[in-house]
C-alpha atoms as an extended CHARMM CRD file, in Angstrom:
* protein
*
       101  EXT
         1         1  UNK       CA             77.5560000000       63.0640000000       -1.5400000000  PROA      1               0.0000000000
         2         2  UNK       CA             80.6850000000       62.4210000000        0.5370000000  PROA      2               0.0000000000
         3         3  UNK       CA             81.0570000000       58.7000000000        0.5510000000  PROA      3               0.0000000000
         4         4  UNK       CA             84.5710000000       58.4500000000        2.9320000000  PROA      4               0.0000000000
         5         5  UNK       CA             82.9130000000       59.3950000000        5.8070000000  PROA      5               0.0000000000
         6         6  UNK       CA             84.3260000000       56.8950000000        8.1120000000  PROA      6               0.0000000000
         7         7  UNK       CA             87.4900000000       56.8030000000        6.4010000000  PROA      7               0.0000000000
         8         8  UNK       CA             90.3850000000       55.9000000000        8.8170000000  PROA      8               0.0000000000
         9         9  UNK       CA             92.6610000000       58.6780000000        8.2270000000  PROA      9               0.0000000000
        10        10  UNK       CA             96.4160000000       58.7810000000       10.2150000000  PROA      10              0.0000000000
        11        11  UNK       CA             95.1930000000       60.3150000000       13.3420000000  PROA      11              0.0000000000
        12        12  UNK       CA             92.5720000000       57.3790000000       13.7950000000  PROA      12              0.0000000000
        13        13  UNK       CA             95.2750000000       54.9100000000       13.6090000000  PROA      13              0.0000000000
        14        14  UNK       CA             97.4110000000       56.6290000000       15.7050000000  PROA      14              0.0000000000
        15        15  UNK       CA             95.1840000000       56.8830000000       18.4860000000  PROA      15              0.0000000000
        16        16  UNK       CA             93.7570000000       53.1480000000       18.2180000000  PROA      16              0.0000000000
        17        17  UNK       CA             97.7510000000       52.0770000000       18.1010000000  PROA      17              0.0000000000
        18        18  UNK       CA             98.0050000000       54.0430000000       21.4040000000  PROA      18              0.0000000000
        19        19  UNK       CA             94.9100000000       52.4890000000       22.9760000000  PROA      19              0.0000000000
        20        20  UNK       CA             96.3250000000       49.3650000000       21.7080000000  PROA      20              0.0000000000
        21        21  UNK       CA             99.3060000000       49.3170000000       23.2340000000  PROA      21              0.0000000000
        22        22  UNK       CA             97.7630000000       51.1360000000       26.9800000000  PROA      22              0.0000000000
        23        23  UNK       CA             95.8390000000       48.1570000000       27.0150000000  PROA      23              0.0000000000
        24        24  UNK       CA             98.1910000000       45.3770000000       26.4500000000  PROA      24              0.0000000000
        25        25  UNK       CA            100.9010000000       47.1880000000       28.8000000000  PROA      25              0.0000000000
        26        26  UNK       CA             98.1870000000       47.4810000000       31.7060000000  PROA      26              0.0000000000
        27        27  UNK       CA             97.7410000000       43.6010000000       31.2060000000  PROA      27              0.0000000000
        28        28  UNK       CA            101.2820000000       43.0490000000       31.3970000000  PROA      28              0.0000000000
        29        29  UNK       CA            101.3410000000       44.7950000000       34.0120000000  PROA      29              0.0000000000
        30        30  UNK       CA             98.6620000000       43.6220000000       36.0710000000  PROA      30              0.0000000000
        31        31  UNK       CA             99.7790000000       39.8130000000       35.6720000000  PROA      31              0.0000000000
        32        32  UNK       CA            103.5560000000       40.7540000000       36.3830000000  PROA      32              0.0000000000
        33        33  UNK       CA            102.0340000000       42.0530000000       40.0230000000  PROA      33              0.0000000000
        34        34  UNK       CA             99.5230000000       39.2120000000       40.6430000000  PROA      34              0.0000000000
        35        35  UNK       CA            102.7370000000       37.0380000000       40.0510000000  PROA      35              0.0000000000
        36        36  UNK       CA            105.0030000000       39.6060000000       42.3230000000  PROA      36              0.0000000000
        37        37  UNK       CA            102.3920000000       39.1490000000       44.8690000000  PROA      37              0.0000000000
        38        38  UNK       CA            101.7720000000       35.6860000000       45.1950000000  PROA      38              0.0000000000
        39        39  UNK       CA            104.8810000000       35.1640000000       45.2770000000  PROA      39              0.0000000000
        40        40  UNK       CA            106.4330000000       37.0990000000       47.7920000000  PROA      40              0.0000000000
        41        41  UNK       CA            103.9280000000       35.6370000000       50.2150000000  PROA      41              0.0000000000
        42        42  UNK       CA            105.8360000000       32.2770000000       50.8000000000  PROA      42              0.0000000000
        43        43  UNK       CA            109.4090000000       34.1770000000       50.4190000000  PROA      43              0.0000000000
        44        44  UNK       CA            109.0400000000       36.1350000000       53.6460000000  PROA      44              0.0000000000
        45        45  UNK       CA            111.7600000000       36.8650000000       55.9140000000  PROA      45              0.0000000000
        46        46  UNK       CA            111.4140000000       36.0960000000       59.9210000000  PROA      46              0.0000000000
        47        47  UNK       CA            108.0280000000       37.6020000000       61.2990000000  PROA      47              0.0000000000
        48        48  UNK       CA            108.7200000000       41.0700000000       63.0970000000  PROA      48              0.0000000000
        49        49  UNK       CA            108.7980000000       40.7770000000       66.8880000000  PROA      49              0.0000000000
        50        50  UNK       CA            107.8010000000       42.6510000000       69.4220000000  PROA      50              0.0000000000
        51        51  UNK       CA            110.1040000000       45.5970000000       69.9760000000  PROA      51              0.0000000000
        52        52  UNK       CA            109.3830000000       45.2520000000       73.2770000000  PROA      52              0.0000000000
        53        53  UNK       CA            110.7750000000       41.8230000000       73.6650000000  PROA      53              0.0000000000
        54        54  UNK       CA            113.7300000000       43.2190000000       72.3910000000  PROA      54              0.0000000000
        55        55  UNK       CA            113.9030000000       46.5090000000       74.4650000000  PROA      55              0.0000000000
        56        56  UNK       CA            113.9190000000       44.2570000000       77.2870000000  PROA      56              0.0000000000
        57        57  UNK       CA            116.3970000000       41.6720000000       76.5550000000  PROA      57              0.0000000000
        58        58  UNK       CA            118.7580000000       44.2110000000       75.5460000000  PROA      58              0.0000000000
        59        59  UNK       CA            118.0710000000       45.9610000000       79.1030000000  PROA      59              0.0000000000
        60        60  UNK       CA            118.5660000000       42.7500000000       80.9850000000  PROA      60              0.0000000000
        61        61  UNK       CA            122.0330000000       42.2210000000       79.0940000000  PROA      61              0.0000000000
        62        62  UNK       CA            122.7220000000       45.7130000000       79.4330000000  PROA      62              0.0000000000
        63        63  UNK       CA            122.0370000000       45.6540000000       83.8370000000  PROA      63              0.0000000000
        64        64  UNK       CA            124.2170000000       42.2980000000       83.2540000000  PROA      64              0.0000000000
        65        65  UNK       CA            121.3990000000       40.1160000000       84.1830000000  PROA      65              0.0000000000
        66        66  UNK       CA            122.6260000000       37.7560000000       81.1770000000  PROA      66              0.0000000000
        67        67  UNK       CA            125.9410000000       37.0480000000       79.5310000000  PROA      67              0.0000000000
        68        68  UNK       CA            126.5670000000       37.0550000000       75.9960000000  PROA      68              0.0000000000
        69        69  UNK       CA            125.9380000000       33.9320000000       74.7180000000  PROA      69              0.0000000000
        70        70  UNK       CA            122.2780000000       34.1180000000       76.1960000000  PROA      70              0.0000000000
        71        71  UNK       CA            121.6050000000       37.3880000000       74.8970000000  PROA      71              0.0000000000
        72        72  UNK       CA            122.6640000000       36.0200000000       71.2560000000  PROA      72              0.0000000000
        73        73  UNK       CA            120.6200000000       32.8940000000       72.1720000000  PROA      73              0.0000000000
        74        74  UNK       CA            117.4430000000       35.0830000000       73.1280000000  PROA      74              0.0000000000
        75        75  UNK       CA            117.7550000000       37.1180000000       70.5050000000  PROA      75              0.0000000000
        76        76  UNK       CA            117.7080000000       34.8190000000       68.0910000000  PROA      76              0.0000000000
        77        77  UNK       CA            114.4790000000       32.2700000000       69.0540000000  PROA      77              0.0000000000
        78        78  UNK       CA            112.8810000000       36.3480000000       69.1590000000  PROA      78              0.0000000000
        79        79  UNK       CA            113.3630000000       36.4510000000       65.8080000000  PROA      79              0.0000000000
        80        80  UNK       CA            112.6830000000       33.0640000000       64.7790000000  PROA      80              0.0000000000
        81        81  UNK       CA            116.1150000000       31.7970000000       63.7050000000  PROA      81              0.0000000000
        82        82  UNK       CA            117.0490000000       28.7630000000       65.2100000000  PROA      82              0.0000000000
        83        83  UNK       CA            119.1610000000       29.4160000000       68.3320000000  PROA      83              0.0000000000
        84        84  UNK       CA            122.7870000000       27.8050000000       68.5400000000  PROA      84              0.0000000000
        85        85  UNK       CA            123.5470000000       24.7520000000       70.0500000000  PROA      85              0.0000000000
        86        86  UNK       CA            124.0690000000       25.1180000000       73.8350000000  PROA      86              0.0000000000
        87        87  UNK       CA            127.0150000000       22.4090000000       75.3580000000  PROA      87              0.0000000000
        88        88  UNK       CA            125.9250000000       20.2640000000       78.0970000000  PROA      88              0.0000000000
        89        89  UNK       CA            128.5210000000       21.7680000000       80.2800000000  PROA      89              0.0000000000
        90        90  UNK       CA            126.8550000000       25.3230000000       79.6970000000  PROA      90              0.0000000000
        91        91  UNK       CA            124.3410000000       26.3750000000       82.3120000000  PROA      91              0.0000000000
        92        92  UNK       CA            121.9410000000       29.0310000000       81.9280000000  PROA      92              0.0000000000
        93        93  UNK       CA            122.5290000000       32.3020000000       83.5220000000  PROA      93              0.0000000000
        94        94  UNK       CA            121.2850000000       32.3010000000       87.3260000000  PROA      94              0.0000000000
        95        95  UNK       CA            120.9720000000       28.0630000000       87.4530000000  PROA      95              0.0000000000
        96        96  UNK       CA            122.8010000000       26.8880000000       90.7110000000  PROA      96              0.0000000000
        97        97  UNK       CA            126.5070000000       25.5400000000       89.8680000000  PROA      97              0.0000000000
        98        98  UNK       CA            126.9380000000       21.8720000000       90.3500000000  PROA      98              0.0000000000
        99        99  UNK       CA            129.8570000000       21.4260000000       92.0460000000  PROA      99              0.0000000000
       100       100  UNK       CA            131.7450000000       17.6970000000       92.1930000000  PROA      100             0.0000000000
       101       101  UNK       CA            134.3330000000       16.5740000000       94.7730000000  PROA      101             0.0000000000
C-alpha cells in the first residue's frame, strides 16, 4: 500500500508559495489603486475648457481687438484661475474714455 499519497513534496510548496504571494500582491495592488483613485478625484487641476473659447480669444488679441492685459485676464477666468485685480483707473477694451476738464 502506498500510504504518502498526498504527501507535500517541494514542488507543492513551491507552487502554493507562488499562489500565495499572486494573491496577496493583487490585493496590494488593488487597494493601492482604489486609494490612487479616490484620491485623485478631489486633487484635480482646472477643468479643461473649450478650445474654442480659446481659439477665439487668441484671434481677437491676435486682430488687436483686445490688449494684453485683457487677453491674460480672459484667459485666465477660461481656465478657472482667478483673474488679476483690475485698477479702477483701467477700463475695459472698447468702453468710452471719460474725459475730465
Amino acid at each position: 500500500m502506498h500510504w504518502d499519497s498526498n504527501a507535500w513534496d517541494a514542488s507543492n510548496w513551491l507552487v502554493m508559495s507562488l499562489m500565495m504571494l499572486l494573491f496577496w500582491g493583487g490585493m496590494i495592488a488593488l487597494v493601492a489603486w482604489i486609494v490612487h483613485s479616490t484620491r485623485s478625484v478631489g486633487n484635480e487641476k482646472a477643468p479643461r475648457t473649450d478650445t474654442r473659447a480659446d481659439e477665439v480669444l487668441a484671434e481677437r488679441y491676435a486682430r488687436g481687438e483686445i490688449d494684453d492685459q485683457e487677453f491674460t485676464h480672459r484667459s485666465a477666468m477660461l481656465r478657472g484661475f482667478p483673474p488679476t485685480p483690475r485698477s479702477q483707473s483701467e477700463e475695459p477694451t472698447g468702453a468710452p474714455t471719460s474725459m475730465t476738464l
